[in-house]
GUROLO-863359 format. One line per 3 residues: number of its first residue (from 1); their letters; for each residue z, y, x of N, C-alpha, C. Coordinates in steps of 0.001 Angstrom, whole numbers, m for minus. Example, Ala and Ser with C-alpha at 12.3 -4.5 7.8 and 13.67 -1.06 7.14 Angstrom:
<sites>
1 = AS = 7800,m5690,13190,7800,m4500,12300,7800,m3300,13200 ~ 7080,m2250,12850,7140,m1060,13670,7870,30,12900 $
</sites>
This chain:
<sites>
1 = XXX = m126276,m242849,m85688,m127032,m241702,m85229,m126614,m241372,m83797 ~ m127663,m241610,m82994,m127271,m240685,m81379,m126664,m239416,m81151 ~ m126093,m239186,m80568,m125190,m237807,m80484,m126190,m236767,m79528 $
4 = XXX = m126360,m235601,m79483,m127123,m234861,m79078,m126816,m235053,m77649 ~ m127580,m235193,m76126,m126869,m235382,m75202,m127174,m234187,m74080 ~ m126504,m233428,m73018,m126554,m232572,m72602,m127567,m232494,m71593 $
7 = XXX = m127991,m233609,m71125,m128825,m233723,m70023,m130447,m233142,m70818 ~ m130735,m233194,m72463,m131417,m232641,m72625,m131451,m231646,m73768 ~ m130480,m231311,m73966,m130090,m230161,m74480,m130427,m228662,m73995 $
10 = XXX = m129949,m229182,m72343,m129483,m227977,m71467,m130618,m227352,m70830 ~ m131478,m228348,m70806,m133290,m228218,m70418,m134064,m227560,m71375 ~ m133733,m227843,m72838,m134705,m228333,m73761,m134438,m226564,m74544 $
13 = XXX = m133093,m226164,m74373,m132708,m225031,m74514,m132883,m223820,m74101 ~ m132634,m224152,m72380,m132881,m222570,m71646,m135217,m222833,m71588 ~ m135098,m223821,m71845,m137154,m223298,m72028,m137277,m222709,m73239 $
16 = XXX = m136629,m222475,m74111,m137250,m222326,m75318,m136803,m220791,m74969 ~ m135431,m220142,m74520,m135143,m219090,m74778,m136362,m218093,m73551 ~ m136235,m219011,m72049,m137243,m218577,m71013,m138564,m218481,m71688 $
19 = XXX = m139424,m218993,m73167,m140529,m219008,m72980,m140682,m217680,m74578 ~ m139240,m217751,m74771,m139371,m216543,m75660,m139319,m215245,m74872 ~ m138668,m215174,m74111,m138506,m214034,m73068,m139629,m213578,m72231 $
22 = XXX = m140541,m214663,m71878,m141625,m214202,m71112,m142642,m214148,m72591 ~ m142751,m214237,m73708,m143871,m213876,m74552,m143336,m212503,m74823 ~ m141820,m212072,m75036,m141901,m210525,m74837,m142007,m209790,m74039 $
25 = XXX = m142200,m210302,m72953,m143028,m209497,m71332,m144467,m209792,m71272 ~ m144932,m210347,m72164,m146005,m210356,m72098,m146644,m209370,m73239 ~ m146087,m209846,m74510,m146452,m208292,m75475,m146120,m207378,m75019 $
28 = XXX = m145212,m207074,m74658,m144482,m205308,m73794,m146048,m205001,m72887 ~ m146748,m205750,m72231,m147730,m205688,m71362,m148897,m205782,m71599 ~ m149231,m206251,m73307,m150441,m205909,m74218,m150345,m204345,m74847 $
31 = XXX = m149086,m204340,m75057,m148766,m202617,m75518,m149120,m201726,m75167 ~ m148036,m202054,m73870,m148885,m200942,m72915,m150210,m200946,m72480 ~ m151167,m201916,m72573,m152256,m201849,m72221,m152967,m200879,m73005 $
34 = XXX = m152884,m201560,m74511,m152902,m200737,m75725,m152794,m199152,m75776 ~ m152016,m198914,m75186,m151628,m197108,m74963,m152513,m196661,m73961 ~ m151936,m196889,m72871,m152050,m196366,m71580,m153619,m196756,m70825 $
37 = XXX = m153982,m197915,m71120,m155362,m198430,m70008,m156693,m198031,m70078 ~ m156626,m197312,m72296,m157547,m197618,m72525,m157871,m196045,m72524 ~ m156677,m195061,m71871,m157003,m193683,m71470,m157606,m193557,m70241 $
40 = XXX = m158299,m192860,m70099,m158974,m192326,m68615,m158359,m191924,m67870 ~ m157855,m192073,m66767,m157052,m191435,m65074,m156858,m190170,m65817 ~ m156163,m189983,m65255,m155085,m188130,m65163,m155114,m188230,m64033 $
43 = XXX = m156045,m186656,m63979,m156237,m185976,m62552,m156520,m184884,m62331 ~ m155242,m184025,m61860,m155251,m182590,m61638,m156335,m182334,m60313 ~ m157303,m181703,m60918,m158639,m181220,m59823,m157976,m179444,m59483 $
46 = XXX = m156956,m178978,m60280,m156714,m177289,m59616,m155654,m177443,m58559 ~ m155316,m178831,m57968,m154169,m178835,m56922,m154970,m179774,m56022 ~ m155288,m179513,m54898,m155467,m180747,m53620,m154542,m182001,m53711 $
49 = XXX = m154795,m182790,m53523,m154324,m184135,m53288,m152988,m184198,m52490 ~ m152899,m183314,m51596,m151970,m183033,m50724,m150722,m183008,m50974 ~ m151175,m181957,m52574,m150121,m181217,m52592,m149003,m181845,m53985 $
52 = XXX = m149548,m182772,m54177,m148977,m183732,m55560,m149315,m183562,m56569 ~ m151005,m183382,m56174,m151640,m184157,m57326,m151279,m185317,m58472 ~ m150855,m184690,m59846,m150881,m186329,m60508,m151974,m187221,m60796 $
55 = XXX = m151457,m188568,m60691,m152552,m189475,m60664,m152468,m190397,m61513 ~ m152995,m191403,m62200,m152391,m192840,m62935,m152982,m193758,m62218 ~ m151557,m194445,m61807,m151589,m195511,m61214,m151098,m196975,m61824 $
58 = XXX = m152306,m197724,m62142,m152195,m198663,m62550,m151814,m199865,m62314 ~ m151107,m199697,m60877,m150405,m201031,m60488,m149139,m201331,m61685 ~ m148138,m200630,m62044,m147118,m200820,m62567,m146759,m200132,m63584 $
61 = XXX = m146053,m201016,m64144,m145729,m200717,m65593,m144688,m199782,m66129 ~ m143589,m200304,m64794,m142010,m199748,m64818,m141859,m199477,m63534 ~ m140770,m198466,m63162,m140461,m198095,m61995,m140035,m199152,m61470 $
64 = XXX = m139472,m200125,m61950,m139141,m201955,m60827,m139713,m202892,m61999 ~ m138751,m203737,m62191,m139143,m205011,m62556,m138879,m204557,m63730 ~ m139170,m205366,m64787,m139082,m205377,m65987,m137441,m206074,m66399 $
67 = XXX = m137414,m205720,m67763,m135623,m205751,m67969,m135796,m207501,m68024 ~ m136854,m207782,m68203,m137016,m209153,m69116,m137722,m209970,m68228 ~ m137814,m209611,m66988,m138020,m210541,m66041,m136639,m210429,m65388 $
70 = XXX = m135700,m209860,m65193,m134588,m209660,m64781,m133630,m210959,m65428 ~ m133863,m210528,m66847,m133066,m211571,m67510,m133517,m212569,m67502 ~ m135045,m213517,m67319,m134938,m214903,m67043,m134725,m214942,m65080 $
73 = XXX = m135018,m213874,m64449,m134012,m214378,m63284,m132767,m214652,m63094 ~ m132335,m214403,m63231,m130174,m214091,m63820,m130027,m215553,m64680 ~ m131165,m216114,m65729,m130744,m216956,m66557,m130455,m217954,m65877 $
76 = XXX = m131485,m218245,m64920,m131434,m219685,m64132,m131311,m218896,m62649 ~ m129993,m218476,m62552,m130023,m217812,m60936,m131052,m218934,m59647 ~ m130232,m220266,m59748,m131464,m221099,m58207,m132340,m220919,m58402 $
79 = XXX = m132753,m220974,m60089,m134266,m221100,m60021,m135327,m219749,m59914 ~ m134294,m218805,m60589,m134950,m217438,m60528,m134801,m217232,m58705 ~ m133991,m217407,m57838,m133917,m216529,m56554,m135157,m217634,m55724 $
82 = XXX = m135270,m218833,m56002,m136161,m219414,m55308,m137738,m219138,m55614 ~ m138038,m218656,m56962,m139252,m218647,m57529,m139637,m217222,m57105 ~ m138470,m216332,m57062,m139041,m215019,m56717,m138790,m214782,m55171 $
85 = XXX = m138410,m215058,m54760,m138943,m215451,m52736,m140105,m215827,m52679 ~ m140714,m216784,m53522,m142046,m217287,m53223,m142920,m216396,m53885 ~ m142458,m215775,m55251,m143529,m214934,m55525,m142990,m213626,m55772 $
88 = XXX = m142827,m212295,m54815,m142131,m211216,m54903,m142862,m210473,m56187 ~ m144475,m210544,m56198,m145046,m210225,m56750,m145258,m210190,m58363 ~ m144279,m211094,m58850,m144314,m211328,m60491,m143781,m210111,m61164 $
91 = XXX = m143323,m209238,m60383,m142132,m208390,m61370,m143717,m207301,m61912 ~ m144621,m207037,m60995,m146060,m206198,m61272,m146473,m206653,m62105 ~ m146908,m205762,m62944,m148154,m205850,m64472,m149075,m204298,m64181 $
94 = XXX = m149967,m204872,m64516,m150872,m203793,m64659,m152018,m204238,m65755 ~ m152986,m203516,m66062,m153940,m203793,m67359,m154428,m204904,m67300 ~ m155027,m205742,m66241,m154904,m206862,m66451,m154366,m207988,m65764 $
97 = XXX = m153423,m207983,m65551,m152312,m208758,m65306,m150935,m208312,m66344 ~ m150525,m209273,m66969,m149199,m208978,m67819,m148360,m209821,m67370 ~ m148576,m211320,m66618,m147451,m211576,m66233,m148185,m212938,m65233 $
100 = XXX = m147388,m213188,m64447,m147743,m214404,m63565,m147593,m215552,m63711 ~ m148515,m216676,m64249,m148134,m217678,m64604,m147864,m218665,m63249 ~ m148127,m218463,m62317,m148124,m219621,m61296,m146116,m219444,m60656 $
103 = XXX = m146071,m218061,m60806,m144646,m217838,m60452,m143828,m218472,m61980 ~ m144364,m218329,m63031,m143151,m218903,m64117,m143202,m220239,m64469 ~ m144499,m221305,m63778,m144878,m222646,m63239,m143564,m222720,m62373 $
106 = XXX = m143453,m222114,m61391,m142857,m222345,m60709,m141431,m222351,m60924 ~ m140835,m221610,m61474,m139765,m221198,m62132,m139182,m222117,m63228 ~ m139902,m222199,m63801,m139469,m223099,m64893,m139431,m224699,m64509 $
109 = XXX = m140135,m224974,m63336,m140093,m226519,m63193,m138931,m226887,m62472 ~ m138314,m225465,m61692,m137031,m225818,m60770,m135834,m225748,m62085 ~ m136270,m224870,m62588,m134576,m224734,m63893,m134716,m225726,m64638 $
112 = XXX = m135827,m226383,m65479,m135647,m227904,m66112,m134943,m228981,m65315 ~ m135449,m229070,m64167,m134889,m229936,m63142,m133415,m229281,m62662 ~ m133193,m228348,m62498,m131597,m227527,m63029,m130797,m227942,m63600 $
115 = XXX = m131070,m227924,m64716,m130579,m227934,m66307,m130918,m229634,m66552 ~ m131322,m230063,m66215,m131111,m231565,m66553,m130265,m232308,m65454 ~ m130114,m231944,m64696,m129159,m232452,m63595,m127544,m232273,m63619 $
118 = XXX = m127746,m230650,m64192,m126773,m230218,m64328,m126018,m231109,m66010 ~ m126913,m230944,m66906,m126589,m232045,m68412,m126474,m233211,m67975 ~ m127116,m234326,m67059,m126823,m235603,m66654,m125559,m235635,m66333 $
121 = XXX = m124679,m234296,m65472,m123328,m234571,m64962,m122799,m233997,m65973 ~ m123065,m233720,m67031,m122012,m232994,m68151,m122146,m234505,m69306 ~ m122719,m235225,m68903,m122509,m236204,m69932,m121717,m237527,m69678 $
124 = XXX = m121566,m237141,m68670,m120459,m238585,m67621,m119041,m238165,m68950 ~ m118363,m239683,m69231,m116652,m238729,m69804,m115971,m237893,m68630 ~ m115514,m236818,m69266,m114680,m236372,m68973,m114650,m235491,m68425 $
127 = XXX = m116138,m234691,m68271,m116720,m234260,m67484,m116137,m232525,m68016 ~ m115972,m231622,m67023,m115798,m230223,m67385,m116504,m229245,m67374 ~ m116194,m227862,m68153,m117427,m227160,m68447,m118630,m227282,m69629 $
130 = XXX = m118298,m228531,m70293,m119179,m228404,m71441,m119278,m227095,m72217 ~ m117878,m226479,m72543,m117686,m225772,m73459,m118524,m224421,m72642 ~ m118189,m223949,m71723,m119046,m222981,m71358,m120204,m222694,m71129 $
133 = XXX = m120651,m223854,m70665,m122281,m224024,m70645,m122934,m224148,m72087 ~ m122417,m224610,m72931,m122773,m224057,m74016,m122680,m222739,m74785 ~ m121991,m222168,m74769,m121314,m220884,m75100,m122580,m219954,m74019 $
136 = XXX = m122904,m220480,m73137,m123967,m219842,m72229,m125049,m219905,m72611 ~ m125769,m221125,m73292,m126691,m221236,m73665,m126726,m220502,m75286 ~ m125747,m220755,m75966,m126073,m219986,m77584,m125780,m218188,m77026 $
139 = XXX = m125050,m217644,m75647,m125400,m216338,m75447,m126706,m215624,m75218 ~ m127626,m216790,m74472,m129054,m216963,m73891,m129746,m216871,m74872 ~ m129882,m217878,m76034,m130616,m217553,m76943,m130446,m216658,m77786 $
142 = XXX = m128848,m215510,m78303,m129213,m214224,m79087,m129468,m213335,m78088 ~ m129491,m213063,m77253,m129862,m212280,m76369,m131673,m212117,m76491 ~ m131881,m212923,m76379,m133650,m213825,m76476,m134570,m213242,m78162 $
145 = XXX = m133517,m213731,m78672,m133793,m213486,m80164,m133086,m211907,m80109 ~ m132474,m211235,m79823,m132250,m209789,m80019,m133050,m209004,m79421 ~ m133880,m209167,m78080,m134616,m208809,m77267,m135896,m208481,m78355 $
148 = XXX = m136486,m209308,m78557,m137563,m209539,m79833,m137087,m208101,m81297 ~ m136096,m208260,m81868,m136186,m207591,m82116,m135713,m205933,m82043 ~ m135025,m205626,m81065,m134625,m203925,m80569,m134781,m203843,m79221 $
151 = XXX = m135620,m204904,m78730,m136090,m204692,m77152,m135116,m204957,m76249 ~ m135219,m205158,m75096,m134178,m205770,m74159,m133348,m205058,m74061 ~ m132129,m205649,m73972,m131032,m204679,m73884,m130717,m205045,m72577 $
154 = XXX = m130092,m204005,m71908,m129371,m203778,m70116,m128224,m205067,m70241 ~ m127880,m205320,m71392,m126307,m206423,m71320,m126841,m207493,m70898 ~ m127700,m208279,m71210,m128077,m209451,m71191,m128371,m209947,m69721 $
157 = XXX = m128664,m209335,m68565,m128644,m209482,m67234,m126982,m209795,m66969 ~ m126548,m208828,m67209,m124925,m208697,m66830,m124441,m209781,m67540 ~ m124166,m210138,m68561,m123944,m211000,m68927,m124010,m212483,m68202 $
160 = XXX = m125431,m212437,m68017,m125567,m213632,m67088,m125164,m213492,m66042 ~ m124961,m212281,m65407,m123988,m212635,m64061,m122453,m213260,m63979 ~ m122205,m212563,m64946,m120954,m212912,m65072,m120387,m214503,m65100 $
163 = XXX = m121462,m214969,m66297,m121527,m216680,m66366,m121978,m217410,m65118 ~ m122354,m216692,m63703,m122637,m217153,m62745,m121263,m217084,m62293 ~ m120553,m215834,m61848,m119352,m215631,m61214,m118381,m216808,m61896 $
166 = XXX = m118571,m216823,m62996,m117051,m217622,m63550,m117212,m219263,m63433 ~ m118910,m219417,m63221,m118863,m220831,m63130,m118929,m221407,m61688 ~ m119207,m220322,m60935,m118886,m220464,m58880,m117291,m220495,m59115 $
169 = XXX = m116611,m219612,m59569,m115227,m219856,m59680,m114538,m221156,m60302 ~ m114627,m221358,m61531,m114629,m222968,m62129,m115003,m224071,m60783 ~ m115981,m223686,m60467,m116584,m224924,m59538,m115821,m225089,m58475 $
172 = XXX = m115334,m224015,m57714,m114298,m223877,m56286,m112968,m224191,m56833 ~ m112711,m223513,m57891,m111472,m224258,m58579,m111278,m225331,m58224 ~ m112106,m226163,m59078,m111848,m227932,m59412,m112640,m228318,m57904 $
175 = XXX = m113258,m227934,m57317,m113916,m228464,m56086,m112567,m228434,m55267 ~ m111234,m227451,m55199,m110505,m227598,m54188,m109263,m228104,m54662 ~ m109385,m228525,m56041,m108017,m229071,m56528,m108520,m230628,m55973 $
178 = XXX = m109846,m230715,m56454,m109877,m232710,m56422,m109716,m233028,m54466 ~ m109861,m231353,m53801,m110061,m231998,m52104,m108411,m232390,m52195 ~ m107890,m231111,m52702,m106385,m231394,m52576,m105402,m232376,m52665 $
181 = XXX = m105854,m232685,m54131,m105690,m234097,m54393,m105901,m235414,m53690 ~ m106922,m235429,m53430,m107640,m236697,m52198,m106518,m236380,m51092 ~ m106502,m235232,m50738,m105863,m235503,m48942,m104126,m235988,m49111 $
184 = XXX = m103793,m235464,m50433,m102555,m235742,m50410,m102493,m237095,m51084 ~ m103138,m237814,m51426,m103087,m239382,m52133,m103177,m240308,m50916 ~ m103899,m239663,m49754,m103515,m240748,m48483,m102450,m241256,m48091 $
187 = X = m102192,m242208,m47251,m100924,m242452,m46750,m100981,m242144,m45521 $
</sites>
């Protein structure tokens, strides 16, 4: 029997949890449609416009981004900071728009290619970091699966930062032990 191998594990994994995460930003954004779209504008006519008038404004859903676009940015930091430079615009939903598919096209084709690059070098022997990158990925998916059911929780961003910080650290670690090593093995 073949042994499960990381190069597609690590791909095959963070899509499943990314495509659970964006179907609950996308129901969160049928919901609200559900509530909110299918009421008529609120509009105080005994105050001038001037003077702060309320209004409904249907560009947005949430005062910023959604918790759950947050958390598949954070999941795949390159891929989330490159996809959302190109499209600032994904974090907006309104009645009909719930979510952007050309930005999570985009997104998702850089983190597969991520995540399999990154599993190709986790499958060489000897290679380090298996254990955390996994431990990252089974955090990714209850997070994913908890989201679903009691709604996104604020941890799950943080969380993933953290697994960013410790694996830039890991990486400078061993990136300046092996320079170290090299310069002092010369003659």
């Amino acid at each position: 029997m073949a042994r499960l191998r990381y190069r597609w594990l690590l791909p095959l994994g963070h899509a499943l949890v990314d495509v659970i995460v964006i179907s609950h930003l996308i129901w969160q954004g049928y919901q609200w449609q559900r509530q909110l779209c299918r009421q008529p504008p609120v509009v105080r006519t005994e105050t001038p416009p001037s003077e702060g008038a309320e209004r409904w404004d249907p560009r947005t859903l949430w005062d910023g981004r959604p918790r759950d676009l947050d958390f598949l940015l954070v999941g795949t930091l390159p891929a989330g900071l490159i996809s959302y430079a190109a499209r600032p615009e994904a974090g907006l939903q309104n009645c009909s728009r719930w979510w952007d598919p050309v930005w999570f096209s985009i997104y998702e084709s850089i983190a597969l290619l991520f995540w399999f690059l990154l599993g190709g070098w986790l499958d060489r022997p000897g290679a380090p970091l298996r254990k955390l990158l996994g431990v990252y990925l089974g955090l990714r998916l209850a997070f994913a699966l908890f989201c679903w059911l009691v709604g996104m929780p604020s941890l799950g961003p943080g969380v993933e930062t953290l697994f960013w910080i410790v694996l830039c650290y890991r990486a400078l670690d061993r990136g300046c032990s092996c320079l170290h090593r090299r310069l002092h093995a010369r003659p």
